[in-house]
C-alpha positions as CSV (number, residue, x, y, z in Angstrom):
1,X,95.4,58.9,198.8
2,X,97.8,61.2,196.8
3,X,101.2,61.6,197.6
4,X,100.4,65.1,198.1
5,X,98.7,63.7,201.2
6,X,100.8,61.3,202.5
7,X,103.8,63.9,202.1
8,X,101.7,67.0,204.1
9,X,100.4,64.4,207.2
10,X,104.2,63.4,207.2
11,X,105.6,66.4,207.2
12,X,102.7,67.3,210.2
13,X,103.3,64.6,212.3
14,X,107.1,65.3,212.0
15,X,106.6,68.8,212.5
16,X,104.9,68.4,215.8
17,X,107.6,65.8,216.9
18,X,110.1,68.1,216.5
19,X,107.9,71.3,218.3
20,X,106.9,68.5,221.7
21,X,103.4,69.0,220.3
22,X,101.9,65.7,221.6
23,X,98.8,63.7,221.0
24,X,98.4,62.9,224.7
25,X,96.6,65.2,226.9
26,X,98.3,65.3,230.8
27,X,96.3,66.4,233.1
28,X,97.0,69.2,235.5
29,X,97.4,68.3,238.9
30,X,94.5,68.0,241.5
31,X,94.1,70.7,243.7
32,X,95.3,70.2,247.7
33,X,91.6,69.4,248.8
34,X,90.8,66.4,245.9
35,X,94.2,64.9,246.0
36,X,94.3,61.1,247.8
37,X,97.6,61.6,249.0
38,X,96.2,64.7,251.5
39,X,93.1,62.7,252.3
40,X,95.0,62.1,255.9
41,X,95.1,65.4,256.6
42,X,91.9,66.8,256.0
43,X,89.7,66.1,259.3
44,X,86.8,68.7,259.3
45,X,85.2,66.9,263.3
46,X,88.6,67.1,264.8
47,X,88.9,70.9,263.6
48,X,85.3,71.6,264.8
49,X,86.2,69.7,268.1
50,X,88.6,72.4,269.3
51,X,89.0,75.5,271.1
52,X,91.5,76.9,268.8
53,X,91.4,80.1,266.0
54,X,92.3,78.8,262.7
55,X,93.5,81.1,260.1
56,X,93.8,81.2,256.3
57,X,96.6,80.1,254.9
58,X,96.1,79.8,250.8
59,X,92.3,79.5,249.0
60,X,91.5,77.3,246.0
61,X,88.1,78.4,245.5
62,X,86.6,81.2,244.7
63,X,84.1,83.3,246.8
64,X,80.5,84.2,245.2
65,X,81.1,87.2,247.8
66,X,83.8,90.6,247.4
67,X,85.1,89.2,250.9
68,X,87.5,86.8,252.0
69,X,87.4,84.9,255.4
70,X,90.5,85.3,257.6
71,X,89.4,83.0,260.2
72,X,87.1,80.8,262.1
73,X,86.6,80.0,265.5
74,X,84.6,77.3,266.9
75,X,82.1,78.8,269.6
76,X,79.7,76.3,270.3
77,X,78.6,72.9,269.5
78,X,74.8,72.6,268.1
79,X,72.5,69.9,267.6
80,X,72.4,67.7,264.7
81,X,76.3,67.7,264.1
82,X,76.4,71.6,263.2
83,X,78.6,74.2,265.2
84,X,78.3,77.7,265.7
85,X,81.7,79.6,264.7
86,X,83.0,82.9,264.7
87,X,83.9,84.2,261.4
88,X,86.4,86.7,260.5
89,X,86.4,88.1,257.4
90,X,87.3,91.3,255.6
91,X,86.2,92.7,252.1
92,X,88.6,92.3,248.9
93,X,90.8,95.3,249.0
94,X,89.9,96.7,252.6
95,X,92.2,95.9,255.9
96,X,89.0,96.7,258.3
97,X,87.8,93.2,259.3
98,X,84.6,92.1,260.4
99,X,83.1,89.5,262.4
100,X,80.0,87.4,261.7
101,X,78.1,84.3,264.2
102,X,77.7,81.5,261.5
103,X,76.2,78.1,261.2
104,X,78.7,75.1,259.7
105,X,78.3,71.7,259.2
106,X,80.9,69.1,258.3
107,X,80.0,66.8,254.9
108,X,82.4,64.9,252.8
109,X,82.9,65.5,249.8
110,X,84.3,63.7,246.2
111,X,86.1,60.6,246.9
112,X,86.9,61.3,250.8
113,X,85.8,58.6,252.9
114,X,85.1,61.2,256.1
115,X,84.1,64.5,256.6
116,X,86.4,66.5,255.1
117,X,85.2,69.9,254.2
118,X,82.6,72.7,256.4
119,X,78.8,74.1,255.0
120,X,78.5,78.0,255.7
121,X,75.5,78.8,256.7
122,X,74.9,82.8,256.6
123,X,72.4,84.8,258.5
124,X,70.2,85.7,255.6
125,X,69.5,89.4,256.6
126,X,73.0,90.5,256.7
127,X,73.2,89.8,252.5
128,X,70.0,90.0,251.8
């Protein structure tokens, strides 16, 4: 190795010391939903187990629809562990809302060790 070499990788490696460039990649932190320390809060049955309107608070997903939900009401209890719930949702950008009869199961999902998370099911026609 010249000393050409040696002098360029040291002035590199000194050059990122001094600029916080680092070698170590930190991960960003999980989002609300995959992170163990909200595991205890995340009960999908005991939401679908009451008589009460729940509203949207903050989203970390993204919708494959121009409409965001603004609510969901349990209506009924089904067979098979599903529930049918009132959705209330309005399209991106509009204030009119709208109100759809949907299907949801609970599943659990990454690392949770209960049902943590709700399966929309949609009435095909009205996106067909």
């Amino acid at each position: 190795m010249s000393l050409y070499s040696i002098a360029l990788a040291t002035f590199l490696v000194r050059t990122s010391q001094l600029c916080g460039f680092s070698s170590t990649v930190s991960l960003p932190d999980p989002p609300y939903e995959d992170d163990p320390k909200n595991f205890e809060h995340q009960h999908a049955t005991g939401l679908l187990c009451s008589s009460y309107t729940y509203y949207m608070w903050s989203r970390t997903h993204t919708s494959q629809f121009q409409s965001e939900c603004v609510s969901v009401k349990v209506t009924s209890g089904l067979r098979n562990g599903t529930y049918q719930v009132l959705l209330r949702h309005r399209f991106t950008g509009s204030k009119q809302m709208y109100s759809l009869n949907v299907t949801v199961h609970p599943f659990t999902s990454g690392s949770h060790t209960e049902d943590n998370a709700l399966f929309f099911t949609f009435p095909s026609s009205k996106y067909a």
